[in-house]
PyMOL commands that place a pseudoatom at each C-alpha (Angstrom):
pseudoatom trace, name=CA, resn=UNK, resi=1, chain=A, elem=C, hetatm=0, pos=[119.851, 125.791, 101.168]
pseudoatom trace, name=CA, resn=UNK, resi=2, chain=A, elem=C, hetatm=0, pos=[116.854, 125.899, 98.491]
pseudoatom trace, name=CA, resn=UNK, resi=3, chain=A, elem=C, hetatm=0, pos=[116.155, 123.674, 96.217]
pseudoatom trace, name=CA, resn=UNK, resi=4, chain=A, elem=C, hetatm=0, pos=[117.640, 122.633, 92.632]
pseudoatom trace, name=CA, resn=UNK, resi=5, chain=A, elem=C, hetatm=0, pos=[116.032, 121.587, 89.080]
pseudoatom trace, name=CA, resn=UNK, resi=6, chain=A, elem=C, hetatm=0, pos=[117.573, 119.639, 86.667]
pseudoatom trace, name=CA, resn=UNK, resi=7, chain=A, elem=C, hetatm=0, pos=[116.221, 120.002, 82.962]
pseudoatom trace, name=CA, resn=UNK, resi=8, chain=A, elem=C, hetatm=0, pos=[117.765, 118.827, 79.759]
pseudoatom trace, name=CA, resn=UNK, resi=9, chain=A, elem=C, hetatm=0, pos=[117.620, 120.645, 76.574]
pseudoatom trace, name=CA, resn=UNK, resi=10, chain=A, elem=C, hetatm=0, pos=[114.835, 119.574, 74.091]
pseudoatom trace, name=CA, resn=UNK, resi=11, chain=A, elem=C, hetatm=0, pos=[116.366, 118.616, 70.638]
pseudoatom trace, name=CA, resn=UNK, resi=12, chain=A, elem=C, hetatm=0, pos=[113.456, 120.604, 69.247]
pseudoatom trace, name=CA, resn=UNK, resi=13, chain=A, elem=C, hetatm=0, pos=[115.410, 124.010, 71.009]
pseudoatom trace, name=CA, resn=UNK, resi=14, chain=A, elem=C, hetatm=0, pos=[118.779, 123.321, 69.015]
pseudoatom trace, name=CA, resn=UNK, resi=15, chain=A, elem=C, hetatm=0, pos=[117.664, 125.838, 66.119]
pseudoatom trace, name=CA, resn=UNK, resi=16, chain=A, elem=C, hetatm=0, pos=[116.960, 128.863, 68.547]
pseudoatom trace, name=CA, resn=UNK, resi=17, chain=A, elem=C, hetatm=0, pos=[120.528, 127.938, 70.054]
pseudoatom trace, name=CA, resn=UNK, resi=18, chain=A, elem=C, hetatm=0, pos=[121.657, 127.792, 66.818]
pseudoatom trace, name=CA, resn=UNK, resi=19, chain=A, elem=C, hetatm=0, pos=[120.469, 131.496, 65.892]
pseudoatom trace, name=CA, resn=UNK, resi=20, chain=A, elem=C, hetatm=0, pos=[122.259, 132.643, 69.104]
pseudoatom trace, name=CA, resn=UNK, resi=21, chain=A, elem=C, hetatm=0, pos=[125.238, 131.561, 67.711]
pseudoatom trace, name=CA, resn=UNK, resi=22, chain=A, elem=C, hetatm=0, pos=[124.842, 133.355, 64.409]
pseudoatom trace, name=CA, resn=UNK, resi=23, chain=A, elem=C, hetatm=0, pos=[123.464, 136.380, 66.165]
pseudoatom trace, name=CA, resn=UNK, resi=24, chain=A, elem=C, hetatm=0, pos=[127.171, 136.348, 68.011]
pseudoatom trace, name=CA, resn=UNK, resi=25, chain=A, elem=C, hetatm=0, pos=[129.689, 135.233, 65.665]
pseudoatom trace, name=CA, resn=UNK, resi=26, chain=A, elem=C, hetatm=0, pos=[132.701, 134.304, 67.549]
pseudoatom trace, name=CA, resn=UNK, resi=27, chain=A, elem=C, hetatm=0, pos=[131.177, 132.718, 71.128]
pseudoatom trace, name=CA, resn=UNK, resi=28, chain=A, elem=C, hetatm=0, pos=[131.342, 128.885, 70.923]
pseudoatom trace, name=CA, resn=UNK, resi=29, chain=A, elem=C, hetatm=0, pos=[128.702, 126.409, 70.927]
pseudoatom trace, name=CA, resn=UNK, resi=30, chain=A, elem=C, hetatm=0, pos=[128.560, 126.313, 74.695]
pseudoatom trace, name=CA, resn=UNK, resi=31, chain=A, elem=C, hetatm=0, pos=[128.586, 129.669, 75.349]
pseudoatom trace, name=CA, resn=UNK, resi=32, chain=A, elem=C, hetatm=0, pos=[125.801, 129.989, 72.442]
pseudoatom trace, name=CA, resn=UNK, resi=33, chain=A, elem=C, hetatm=0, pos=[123.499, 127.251, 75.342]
pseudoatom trace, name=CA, resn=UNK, resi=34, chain=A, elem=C, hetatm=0, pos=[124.809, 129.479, 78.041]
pseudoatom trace, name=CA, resn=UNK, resi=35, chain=A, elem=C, hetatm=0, pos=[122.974, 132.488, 76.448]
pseudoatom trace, name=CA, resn=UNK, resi=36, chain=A, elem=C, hetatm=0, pos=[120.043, 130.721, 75.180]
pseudoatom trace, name=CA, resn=UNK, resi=37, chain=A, elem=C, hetatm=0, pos=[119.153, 128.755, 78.676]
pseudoatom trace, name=CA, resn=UNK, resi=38, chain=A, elem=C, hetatm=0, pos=[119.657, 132.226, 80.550]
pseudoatom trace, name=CA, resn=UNK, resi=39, chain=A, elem=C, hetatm=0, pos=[117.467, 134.780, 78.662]
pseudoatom trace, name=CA, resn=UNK, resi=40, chain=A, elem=C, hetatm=0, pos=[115.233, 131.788, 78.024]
pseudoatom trace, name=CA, resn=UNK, resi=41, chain=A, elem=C, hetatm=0, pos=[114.469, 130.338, 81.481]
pseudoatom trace, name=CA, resn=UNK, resi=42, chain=A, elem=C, hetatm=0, pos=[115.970, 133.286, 84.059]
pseudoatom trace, name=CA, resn=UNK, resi=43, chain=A, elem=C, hetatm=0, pos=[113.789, 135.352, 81.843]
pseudoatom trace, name=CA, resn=UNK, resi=44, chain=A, elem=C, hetatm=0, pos=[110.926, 133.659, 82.725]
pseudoatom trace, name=CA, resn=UNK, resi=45, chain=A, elem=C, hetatm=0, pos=[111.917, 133.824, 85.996]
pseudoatom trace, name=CA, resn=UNK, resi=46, chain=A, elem=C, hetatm=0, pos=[112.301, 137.140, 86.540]
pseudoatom trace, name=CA, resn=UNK, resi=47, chain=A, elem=C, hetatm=0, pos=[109.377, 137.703, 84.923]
pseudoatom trace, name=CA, resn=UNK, resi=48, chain=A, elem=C, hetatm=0, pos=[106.701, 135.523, 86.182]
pseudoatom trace, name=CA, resn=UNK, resi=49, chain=A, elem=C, hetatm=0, pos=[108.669, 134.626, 89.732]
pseudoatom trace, name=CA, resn=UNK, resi=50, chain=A, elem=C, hetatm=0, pos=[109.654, 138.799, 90.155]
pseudoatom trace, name=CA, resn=UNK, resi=51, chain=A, elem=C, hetatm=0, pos=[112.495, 137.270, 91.840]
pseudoatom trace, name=CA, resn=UNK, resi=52, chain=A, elem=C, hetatm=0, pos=[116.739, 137.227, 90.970]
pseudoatom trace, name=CA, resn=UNK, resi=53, chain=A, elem=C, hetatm=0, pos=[117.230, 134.974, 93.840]
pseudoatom trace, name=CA, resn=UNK, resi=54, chain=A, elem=C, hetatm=0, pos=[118.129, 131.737, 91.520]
pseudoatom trace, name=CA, resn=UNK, resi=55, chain=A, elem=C, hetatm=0, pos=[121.595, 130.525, 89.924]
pseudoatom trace, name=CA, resn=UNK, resi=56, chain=A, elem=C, hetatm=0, pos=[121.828, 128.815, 86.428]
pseudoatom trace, name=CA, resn=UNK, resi=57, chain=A, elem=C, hetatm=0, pos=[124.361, 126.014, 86.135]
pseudoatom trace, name=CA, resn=UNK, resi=58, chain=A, elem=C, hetatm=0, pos=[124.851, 124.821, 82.795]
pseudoatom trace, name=CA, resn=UNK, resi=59, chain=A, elem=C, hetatm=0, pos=[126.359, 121.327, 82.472]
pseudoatom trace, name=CA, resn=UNK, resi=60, chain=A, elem=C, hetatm=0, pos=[129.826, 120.919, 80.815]
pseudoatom trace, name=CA, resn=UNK, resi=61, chain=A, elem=C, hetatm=0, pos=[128.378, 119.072, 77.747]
pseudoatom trace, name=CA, resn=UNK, resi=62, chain=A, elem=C, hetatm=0, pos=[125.777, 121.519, 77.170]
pseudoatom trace, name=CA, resn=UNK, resi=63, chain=A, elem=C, hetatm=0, pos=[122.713, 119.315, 77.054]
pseudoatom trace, name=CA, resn=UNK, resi=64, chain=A, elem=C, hetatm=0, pos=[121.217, 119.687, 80.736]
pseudoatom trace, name=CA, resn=UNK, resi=65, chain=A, elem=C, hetatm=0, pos=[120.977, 122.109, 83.216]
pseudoatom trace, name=CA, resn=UNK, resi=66, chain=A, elem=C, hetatm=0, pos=[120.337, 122.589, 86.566]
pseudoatom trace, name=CA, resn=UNK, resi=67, chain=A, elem=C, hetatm=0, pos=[118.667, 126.062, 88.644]
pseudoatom trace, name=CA, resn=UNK, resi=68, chain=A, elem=C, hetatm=0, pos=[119.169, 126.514, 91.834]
pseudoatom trace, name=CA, resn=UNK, resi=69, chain=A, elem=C, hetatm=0, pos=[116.750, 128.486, 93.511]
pseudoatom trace, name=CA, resn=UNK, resi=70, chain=A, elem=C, hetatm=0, pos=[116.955, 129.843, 97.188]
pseudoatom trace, name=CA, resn=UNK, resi=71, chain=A, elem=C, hetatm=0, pos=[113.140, 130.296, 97.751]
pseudoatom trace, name=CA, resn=UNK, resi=72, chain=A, elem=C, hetatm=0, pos=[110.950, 126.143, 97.578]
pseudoatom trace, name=CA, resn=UNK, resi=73, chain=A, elem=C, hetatm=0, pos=[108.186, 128.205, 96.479]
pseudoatom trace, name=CA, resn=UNK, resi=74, chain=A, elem=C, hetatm=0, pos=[109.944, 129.499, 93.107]
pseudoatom trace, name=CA, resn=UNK, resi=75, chain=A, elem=C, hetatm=0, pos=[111.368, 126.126, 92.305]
pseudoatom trace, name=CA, resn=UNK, resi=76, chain=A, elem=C, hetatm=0, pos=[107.558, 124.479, 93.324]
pseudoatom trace, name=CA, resn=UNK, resi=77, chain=A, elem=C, hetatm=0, pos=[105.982, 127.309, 90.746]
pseudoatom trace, name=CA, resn=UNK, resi=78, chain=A, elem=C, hetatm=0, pos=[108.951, 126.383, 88.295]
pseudoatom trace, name=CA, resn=UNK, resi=79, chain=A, elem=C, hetatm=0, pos=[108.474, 122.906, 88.588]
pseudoatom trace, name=CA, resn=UNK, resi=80, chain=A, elem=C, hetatm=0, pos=[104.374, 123.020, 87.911]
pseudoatom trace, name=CA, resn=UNK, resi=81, chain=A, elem=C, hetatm=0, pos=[104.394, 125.937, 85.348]
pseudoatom trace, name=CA, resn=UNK, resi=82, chain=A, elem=C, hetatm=0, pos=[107.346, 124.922, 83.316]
pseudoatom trace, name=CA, resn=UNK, resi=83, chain=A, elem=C, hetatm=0, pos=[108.652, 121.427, 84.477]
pseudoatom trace, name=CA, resn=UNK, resi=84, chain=A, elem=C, hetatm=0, pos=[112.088, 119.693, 85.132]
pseudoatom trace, name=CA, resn=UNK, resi=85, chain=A, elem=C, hetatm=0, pos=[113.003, 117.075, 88.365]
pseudoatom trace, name=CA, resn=UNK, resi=86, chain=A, elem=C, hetatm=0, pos=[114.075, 118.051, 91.454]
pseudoatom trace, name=CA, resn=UNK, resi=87, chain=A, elem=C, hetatm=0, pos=[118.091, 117.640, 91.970]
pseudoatom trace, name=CA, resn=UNK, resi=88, chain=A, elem=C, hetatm=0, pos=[117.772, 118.427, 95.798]
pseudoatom trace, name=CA, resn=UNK, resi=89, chain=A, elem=C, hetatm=0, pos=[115.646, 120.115, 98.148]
pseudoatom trace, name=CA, resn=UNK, resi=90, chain=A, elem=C, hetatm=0, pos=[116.766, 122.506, 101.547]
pseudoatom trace, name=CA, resn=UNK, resi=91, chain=A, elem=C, hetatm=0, pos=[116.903, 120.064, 104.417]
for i in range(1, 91): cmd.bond("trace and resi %d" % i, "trace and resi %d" % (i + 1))
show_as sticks, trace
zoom trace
């Protein structure tokens, strides 16, 4: 159930990732996006949304993502305020 957003990572964001991974020597490249996607977007969505009830699942080649949230109106509110396409929605 709920509904998923896909969103791909802006070339533009590479430099911020890129600070995460000097901030934390040792963690690779993808766990560098990891970091970066979660504080970034589950902050906002913890924030704004006042809600934990979504799951971030970062692709294996780093460069998209996908949120699943359990509540249509979070991923609706997502989708206006922040963007990204809709994967799936709870049938």
């Amino acid at each position: 159930m709920g509904t998923i957003l896909r969103l791909k990572i802006a070339n533009g964001h590479r430099p911020q990732i890129g600070s995460y991974s000097e901030a934390h020597p040792g963690i690779s490249p993808f766990a560098a996006v990891r970091l970066w996607v979660v504080e970034r977007y589950g902050g906002w969505i913890e924030r704004e949304l006042a809600t934990d009830q979504f799951e971030i699942l970062l692709a294996p080649c780093g460069e998209q993502f996908d949120i699943r949230f359990t509540f249509e109106d979070h991923a609706t509110r997502f989708l206006a305020e922040v963007g990204g396409q809709i994967v799936r929605e709870a049938v």
